[in-house]
PANUDO-845164 format. One record per residue (C-alpha): residue in three letters; x, y, z. Coordinates in Angstrom, 1 decimal, padded with zeros to 4 digits. Example, Ala and Ser with C-alpha at 12.3 -4.5 7.8 and 13.67 -1.06 7.14 Angstrom:
% PANUDO-845164
[r "ala"; [012.3; -004.5; 007.8]],
[r "ser"; [013.7; -001.1; 007.1]],
***
This chain:
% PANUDO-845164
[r "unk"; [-022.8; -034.7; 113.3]],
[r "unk"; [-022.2; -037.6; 110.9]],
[r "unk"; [-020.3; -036.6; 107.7]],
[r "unk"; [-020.9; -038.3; 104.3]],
[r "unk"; [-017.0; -039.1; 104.3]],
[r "unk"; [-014.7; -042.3; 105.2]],
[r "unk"; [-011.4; -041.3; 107.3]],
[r "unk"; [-009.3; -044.8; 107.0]],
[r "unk"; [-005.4; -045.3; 107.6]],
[r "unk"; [-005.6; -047.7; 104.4]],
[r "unk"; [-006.7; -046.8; 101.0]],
[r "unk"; [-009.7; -048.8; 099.1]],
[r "unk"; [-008.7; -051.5; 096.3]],
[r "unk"; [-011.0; -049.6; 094.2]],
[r "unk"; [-008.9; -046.5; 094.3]],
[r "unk"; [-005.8; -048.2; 094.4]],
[r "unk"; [-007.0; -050.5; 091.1]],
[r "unk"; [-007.8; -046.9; 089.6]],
[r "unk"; [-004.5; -045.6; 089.8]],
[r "unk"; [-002.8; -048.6; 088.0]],
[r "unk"; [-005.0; -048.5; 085.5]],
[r "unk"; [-005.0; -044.6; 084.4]],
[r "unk"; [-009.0; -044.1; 085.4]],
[r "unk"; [-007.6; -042.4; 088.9]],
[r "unk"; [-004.4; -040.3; 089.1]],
[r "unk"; [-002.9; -038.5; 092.2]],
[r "unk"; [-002.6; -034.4; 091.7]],
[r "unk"; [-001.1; -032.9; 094.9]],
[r "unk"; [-003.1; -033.6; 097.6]],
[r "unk"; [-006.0; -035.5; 095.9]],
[r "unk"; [-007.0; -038.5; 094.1]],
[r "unk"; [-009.5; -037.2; 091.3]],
[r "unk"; [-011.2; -039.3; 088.1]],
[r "unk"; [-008.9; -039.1; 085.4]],
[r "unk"; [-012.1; -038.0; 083.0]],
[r "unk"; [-014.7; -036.1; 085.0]],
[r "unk"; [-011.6; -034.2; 087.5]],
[r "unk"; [-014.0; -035.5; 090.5]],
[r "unk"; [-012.5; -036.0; 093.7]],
[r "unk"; [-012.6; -039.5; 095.0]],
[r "unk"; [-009.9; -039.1; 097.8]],
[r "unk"; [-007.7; -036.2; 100.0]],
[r "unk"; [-004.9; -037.1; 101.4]],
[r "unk"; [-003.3; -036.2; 104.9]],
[r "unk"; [-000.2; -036.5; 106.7]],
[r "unk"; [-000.3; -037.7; 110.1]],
[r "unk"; [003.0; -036.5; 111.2]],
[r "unk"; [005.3; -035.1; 108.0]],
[r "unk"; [008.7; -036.6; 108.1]],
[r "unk"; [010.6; -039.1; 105.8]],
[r "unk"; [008.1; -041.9; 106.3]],
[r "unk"; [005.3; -039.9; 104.5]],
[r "unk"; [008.0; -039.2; 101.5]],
[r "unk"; [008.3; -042.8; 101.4]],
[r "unk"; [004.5; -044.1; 101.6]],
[r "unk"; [004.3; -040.9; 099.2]],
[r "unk"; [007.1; -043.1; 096.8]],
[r "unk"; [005.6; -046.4; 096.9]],
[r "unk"; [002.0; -045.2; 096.0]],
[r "unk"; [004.2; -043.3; 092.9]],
[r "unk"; [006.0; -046.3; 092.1]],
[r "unk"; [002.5; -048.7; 092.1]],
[r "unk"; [001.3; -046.1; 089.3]],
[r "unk"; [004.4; -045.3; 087.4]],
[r "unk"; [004.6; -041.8; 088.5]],
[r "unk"; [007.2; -039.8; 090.0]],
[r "unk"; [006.6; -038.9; 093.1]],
[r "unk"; [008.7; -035.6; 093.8]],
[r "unk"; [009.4; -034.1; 097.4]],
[r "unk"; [007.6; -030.6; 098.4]],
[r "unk"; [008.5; -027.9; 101.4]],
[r "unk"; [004.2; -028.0; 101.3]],
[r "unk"; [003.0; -030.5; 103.0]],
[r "unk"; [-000.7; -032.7; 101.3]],
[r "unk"; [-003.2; -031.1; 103.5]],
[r "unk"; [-003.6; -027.5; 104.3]],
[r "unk"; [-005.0; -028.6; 107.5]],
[r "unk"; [-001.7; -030.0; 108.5]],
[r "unk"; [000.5; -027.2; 107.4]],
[r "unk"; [000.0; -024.8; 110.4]],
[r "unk"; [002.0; -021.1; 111.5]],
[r "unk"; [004.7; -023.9; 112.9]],
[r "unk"; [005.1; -025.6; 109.9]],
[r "unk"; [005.4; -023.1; 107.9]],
[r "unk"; [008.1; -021.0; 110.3]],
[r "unk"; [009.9; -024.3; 110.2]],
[r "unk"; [009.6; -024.1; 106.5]],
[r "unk"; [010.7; -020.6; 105.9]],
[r "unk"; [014.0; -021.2; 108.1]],
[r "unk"; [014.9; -024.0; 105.7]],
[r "unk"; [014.6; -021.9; 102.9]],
[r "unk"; [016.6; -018.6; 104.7]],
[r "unk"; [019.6; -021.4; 105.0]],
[r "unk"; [019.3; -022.4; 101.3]],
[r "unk"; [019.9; -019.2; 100.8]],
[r "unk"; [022.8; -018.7; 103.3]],
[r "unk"; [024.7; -021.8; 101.3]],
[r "unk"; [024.0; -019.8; 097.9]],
[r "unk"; [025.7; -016.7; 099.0]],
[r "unk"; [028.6; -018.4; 098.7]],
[r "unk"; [028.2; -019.7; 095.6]],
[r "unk"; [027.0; -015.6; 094.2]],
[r "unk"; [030.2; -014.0; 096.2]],
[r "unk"; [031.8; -015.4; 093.2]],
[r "unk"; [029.9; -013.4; 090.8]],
[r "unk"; [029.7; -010.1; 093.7]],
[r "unk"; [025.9; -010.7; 094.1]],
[r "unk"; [024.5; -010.6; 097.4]],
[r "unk"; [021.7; -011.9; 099.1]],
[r "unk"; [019.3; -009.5; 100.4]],
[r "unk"; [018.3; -011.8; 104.0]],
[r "unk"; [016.5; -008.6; 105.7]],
[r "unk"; [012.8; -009.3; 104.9]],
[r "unk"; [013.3; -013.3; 106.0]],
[r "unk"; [013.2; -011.5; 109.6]],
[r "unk"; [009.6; -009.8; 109.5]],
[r "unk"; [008.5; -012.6; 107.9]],
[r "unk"; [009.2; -014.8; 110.6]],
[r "unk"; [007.7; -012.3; 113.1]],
[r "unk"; [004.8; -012.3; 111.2]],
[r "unk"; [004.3; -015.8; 111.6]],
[r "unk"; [004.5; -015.4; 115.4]],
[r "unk"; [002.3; -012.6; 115.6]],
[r "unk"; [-000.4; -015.0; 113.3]],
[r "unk"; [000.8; -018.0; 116.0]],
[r "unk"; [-000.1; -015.7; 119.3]],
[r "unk"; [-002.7; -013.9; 117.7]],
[r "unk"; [-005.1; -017.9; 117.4]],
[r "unk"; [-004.0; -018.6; 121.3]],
[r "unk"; [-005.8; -015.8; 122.6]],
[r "unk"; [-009.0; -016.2; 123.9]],
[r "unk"; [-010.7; -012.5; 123.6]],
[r "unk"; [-012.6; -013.1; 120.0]],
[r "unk"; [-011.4; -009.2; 119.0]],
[r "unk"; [-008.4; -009.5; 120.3]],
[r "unk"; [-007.7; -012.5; 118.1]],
[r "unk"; [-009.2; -011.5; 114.9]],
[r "unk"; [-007.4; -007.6; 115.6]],
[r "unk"; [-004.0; -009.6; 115.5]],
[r "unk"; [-004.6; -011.9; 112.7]],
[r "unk"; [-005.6; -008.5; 110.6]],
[r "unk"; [-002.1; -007.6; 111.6]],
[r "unk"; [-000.3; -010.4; 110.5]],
[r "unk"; [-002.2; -010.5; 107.0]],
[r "unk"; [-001.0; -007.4; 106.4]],
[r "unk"; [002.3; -008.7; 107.0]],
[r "unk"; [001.8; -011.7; 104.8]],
[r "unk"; [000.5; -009.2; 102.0]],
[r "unk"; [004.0; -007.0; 102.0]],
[r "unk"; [005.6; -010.1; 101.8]],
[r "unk"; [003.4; -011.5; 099.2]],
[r "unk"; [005.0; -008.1; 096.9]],
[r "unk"; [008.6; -008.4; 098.0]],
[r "unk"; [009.1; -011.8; 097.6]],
[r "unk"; [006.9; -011.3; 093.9]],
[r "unk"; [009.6; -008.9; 093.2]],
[r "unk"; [012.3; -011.0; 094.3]],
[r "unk"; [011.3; -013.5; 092.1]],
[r "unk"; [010.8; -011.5; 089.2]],
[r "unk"; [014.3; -010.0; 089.5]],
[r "unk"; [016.1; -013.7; 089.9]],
[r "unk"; [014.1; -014.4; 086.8]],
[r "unk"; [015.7; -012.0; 084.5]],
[r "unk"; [019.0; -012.5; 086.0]],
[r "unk"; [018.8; -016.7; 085.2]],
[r "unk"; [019.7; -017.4; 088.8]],
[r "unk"; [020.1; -020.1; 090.9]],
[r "unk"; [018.0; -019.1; 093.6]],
[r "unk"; [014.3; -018.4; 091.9]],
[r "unk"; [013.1; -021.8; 093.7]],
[r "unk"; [013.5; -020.6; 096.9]],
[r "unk"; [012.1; -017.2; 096.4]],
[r "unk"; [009.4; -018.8; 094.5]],
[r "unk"; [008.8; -021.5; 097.2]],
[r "unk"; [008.7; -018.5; 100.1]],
[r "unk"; [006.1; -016.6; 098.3]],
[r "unk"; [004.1; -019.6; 098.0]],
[r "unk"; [004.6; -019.9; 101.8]],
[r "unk"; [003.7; -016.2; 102.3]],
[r "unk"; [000.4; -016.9; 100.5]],
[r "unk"; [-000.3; -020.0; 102.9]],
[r "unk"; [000.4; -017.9; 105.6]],
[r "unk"; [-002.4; -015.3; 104.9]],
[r "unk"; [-004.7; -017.8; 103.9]],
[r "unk"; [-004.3; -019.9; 106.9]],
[r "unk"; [-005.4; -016.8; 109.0]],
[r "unk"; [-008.2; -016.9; 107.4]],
[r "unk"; [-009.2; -020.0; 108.1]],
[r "unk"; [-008.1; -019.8; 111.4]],
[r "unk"; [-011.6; -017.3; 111.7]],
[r "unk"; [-013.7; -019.0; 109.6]],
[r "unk"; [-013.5; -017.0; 106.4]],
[r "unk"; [-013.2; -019.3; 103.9]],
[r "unk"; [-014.2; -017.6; 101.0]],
[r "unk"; [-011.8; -015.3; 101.3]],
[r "unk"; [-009.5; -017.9; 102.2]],
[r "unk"; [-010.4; -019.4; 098.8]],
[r "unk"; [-010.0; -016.6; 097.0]],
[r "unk"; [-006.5; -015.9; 098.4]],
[r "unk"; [-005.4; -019.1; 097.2]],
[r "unk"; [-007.0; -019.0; 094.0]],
[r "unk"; [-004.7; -015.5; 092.9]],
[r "unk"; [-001.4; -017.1; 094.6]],
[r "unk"; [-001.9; -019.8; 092.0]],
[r "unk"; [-001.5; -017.6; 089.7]],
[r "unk"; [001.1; -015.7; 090.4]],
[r "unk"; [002.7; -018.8; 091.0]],
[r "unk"; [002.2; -020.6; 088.2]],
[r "unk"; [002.9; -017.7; 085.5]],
[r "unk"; [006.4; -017.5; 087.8]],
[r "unk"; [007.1; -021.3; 088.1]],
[r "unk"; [006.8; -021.4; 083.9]],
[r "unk"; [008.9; -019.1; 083.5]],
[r "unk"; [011.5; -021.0; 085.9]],
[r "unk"; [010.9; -024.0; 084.4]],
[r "unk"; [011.9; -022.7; 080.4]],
[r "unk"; [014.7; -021.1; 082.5]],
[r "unk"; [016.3; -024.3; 083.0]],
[r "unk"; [015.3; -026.7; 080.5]],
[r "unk"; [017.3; -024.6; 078.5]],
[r "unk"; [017.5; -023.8; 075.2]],
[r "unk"; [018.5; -027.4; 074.2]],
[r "unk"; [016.5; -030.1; 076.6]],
[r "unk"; [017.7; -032.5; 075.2]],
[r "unk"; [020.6; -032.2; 077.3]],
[r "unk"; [018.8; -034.0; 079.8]],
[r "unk"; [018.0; -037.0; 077.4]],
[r "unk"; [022.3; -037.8; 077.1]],
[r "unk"; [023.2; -041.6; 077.4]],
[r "unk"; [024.8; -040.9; 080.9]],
[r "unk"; [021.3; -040.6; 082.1]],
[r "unk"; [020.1; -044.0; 081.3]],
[r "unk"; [017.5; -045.7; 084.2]],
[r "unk"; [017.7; -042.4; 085.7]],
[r "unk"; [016.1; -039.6; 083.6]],
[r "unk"; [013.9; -041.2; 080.4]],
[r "unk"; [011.9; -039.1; 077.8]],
[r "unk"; [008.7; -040.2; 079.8]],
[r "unk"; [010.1; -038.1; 082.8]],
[r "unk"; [010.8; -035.1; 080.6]],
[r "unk"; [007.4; -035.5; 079.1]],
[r "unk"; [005.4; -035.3; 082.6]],
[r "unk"; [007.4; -031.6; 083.3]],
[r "unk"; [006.3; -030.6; 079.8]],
[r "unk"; [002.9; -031.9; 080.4]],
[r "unk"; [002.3; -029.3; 083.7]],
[r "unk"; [001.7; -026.7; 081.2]],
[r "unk"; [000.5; -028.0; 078.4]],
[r "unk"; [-001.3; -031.5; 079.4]],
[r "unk"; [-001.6; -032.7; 075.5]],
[r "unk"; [002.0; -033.4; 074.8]],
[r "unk"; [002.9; -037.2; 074.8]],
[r "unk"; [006.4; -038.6; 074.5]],
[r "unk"; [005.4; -038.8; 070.6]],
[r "unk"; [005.2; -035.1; 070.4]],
[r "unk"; [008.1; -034.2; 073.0]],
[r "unk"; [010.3; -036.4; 071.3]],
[r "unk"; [009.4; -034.5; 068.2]],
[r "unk"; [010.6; -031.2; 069.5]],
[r "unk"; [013.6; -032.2; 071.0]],
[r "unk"; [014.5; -034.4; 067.0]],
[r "unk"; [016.7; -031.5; 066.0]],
[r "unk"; [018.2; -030.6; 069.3]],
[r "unk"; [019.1; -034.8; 069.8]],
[r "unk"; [020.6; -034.8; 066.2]],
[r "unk"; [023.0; -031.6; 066.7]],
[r "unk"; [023.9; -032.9; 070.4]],
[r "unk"; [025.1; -036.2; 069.0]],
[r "unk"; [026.9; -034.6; 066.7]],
[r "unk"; [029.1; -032.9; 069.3]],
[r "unk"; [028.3; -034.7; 072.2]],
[r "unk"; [031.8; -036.4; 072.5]],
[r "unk"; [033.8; -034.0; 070.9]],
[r "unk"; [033.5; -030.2; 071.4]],
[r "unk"; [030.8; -030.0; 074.2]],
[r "unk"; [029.9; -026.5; 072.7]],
[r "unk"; [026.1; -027.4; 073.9]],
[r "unk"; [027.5; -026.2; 077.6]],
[r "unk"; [027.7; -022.9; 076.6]],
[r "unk"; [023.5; -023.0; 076.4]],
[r "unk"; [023.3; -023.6; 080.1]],
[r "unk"; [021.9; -020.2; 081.9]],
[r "unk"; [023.1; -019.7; 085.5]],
[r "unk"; [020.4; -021.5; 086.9]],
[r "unk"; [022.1; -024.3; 085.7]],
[r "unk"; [025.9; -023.5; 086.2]],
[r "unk"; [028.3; -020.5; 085.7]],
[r "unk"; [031.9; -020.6; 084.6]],
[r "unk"; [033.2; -019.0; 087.6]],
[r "unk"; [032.3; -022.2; 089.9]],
[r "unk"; [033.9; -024.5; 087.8]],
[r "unk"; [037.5; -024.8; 088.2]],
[r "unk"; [039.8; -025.0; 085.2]],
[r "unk"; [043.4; -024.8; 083.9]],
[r "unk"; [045.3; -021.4; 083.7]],
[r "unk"; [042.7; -019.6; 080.9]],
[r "unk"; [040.0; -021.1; 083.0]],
[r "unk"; [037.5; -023.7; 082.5]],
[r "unk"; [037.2; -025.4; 079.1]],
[r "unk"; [034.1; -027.0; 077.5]],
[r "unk"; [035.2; -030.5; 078.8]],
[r "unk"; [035.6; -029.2; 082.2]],
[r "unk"; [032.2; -027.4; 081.9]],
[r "unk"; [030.2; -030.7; 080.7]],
[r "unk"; [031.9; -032.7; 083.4]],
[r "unk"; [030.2; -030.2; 086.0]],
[r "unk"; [026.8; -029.8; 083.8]],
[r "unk"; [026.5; -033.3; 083.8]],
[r "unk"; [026.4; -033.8; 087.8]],
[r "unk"; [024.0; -030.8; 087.7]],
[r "unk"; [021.4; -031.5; 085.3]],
[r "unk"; [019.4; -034.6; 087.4]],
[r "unk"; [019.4; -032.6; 090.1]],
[r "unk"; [017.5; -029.5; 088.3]],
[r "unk"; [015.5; -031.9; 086.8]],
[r "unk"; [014.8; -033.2; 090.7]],
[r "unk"; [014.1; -029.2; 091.5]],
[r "unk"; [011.8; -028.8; 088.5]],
[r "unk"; [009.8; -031.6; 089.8]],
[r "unk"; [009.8; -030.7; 093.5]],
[r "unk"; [008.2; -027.0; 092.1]],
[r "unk"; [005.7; -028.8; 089.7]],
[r "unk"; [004.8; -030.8; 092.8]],
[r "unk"; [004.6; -028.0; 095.3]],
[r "unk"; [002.3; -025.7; 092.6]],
[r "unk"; [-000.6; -029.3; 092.3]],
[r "unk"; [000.0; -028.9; 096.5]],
[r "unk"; [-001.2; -025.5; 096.4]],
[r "unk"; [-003.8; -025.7; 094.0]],
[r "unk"; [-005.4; -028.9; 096.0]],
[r "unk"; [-005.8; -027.0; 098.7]],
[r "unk"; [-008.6; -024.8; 097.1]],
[r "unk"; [-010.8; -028.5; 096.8]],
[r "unk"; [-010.2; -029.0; 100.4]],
[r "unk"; [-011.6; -025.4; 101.3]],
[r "unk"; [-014.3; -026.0; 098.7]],
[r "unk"; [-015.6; -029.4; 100.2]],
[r "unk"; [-015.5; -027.8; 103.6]],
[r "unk"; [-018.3; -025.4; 102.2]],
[r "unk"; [-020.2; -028.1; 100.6]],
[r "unk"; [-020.1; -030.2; 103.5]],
[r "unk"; [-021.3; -027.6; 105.3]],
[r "unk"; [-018.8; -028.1; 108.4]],
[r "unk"; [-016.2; -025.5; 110.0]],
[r "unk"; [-012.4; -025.6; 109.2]],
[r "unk"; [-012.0; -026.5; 112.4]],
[r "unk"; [-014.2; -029.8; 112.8]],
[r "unk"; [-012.3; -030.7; 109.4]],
[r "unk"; [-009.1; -030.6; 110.8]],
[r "unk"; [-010.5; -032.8; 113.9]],
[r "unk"; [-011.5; -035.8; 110.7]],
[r "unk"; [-009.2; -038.8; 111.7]],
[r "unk"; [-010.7; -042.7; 111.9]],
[r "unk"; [-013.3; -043.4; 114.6]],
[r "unk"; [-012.7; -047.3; 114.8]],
[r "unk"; [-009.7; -047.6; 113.0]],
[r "unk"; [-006.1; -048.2; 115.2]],
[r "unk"; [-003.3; -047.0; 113.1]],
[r "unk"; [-000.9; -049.8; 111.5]],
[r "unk"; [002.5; -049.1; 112.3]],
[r "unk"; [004.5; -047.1; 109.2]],
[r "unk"; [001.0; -046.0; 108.0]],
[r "unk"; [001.7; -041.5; 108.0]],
[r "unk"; [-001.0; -040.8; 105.3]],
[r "unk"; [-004.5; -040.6; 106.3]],
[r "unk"; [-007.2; -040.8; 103.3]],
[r "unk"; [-010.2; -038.6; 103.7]],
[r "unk"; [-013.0; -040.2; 101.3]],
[r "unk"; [-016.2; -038.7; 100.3]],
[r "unk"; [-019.5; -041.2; 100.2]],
[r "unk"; [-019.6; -040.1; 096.3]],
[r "unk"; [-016.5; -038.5; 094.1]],
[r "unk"; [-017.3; -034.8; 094.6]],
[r "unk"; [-017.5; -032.2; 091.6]],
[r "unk"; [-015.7; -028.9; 092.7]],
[r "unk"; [-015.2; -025.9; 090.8]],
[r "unk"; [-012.2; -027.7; 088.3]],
[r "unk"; [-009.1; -026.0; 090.4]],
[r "unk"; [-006.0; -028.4; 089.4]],
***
């Protein structure tokens, strides 16, 4: 069956012209027209490692954008029951380093759950190698509800990390947005995309209302902590504008710098002297009991010496989220060009170049429609 779509290895001087000049811009796992929001390009891993991160980079770099790293990969296709297991373990030993980090404050990681999810996954894993049609579909049923118990515990996970300010509401936020995957994926797996859709459609919003809140969290009362002089050629009012664009896309540097006037004039006041702007860091950020200090503990000096090796890094976390959400979302256009192709999840996973031998370095693969496809506006 021939499919009105180019696969290619290399992506089209017109696209790549598009992105330079602003017409095109990347969102997750798609290249969409800036104006209409019509998809001109998917992209796909062809094996997710480093390289990808890189290719990922220098496509960032040739539109001025930033391109942050994700635990999702571009293409739900290519983000299987492996990938994700692989995924979840990474997060469980996050979490395992910031135990010892909450010992200090006697809070304790609750670890339990991590283990049913993981057998979850396996049960969805076996339950698509079996070959009986009811036997498969009465084990994926199974593992759904798994994924939907998680989908609640790791919600409420979240929701408590919130109100506590902690440092660990990215990687409960980042394994419900694998839990979500998870279910959805088995229902792709039989064919059910609509439901698949659907799925994805409410874990982007419980995501996103969560992944706000994170974000206010650590920007702080004062953001323009993250404008200081020490951050020169590394974290510019541009970068801070693109995180405040997520949720409200009609900010410009103009307006952000506006908001941030006050906070810049009161920080410069005290920037070199006092420090006292330390003391509007939440726990996300940093906590007095990891910073050692004299015999009456930390001082403000101390604390802004610690802040100060923190705060590119949250601002590296912040991005990696923002990135992760535009991941998830993309994933509803690839379910909803699937229907309008009229093909099977399965024959879109099989897509790759039919001529085409793959350059050496080349991990992205660029799925491109004959014409820029409308879809129901999703990211």
């Amino acid at each position: 069956m021939s499919l009105p779509v180019t696969v290619t290895f290399m992506l089209a001087d017109w696209i790549v012209k598009g992105l330079k000049d602003g017409t095109l811009e990347r969102v997750g796992g798609v290249i969409r027209e800036v104006g209409s929001k019509h998809i001109v390009t998917w992209l796909r891993e062809q094996i997710p490692n480093n390289s990808t991160v890189n290719q990922l980079g220098e496509l960032g770099r040739s539109v001025q954008v930033t391109s942050a790293v994700s635990i999702l990969n571009l293409g739900v296709s290519v983000i299987g029951f492996i990938v994700i297991a692989q995924r979840l373990k990474e997060l469980e030993q996050r979490l395992q380093q910031a135990q010892k980090v909450l010992n200090n404050i006697n809070r304790k990681i609750d670890l339990s759950f991590y283990a049913n999810f993981r057998a979850a996954i396996e049960l969805a894993n076996n339950a698509f190698t079996m070959t009986k049609t009811e036997n498969r579909r009465n084990s994926a049923l199974q593992a759904i509800n798994r994924f939907l118990e998680a989908e609640h515990i790791y919600a409420e996970y979240t929701d408590i990390e919130i109100e506590q300010k902690s440092q660990i509401i990215d990687e409960y936020l980042l394994t419900l947005s694998l839990a979500y995957l998870a279910e959805a994926r088995c229902y792709l797996e039989l064919e059910e995309h609509d439901t698949a859709l659907r799925r994805f459609q409410e874990g982007a919003k419980v995501l996103r209302s969560r992944i706000k809140k994170y974000i206010d969290i650590v920007l702080t009362s004062n953001p323009a902590a993250y404008l200081q002089p020490c951050y020169k050629g590394q974290i510019d009012l541009r970068r801070l504008t693109r995180i405040y664009q997520w949720s409200n896309p009609n900010l410009d540097e103009n307006a952000v710098f506006d908001m941030q006037r006050e906070n810049l004039f009161k920080m410069g006041e005290e920037l070199y002297s006092t420090y006292k702007w330390v003391d509007s860091l939440p726990p996300a950020v940093l906590t007095r009991d990891e910073v050692q200090g004299g015999w009456f503990g930390p001082d403000h000096k101390d604390l802004k010496q610690e802040a100060d090796k923190r705060l590119p890094k949250v601002i590296e976390a912040v991005e990696s989220m923002i990135e992760t959400h535009c991941r998830f979302k993309s994933y509803q256009t690839e379910l909803q060009a699937i229907s309008q192709l009229g093909i099977s999840f399965h024959d879109w996973l099989k897509l790759t170049p039919s001529t085409e031998i793959k350059p050496d370095g080349a991990e992205l693969m660029y799925i491109i429609p004959s014409k820029p496809l409308e879809l129901q506006s999703s990211i």
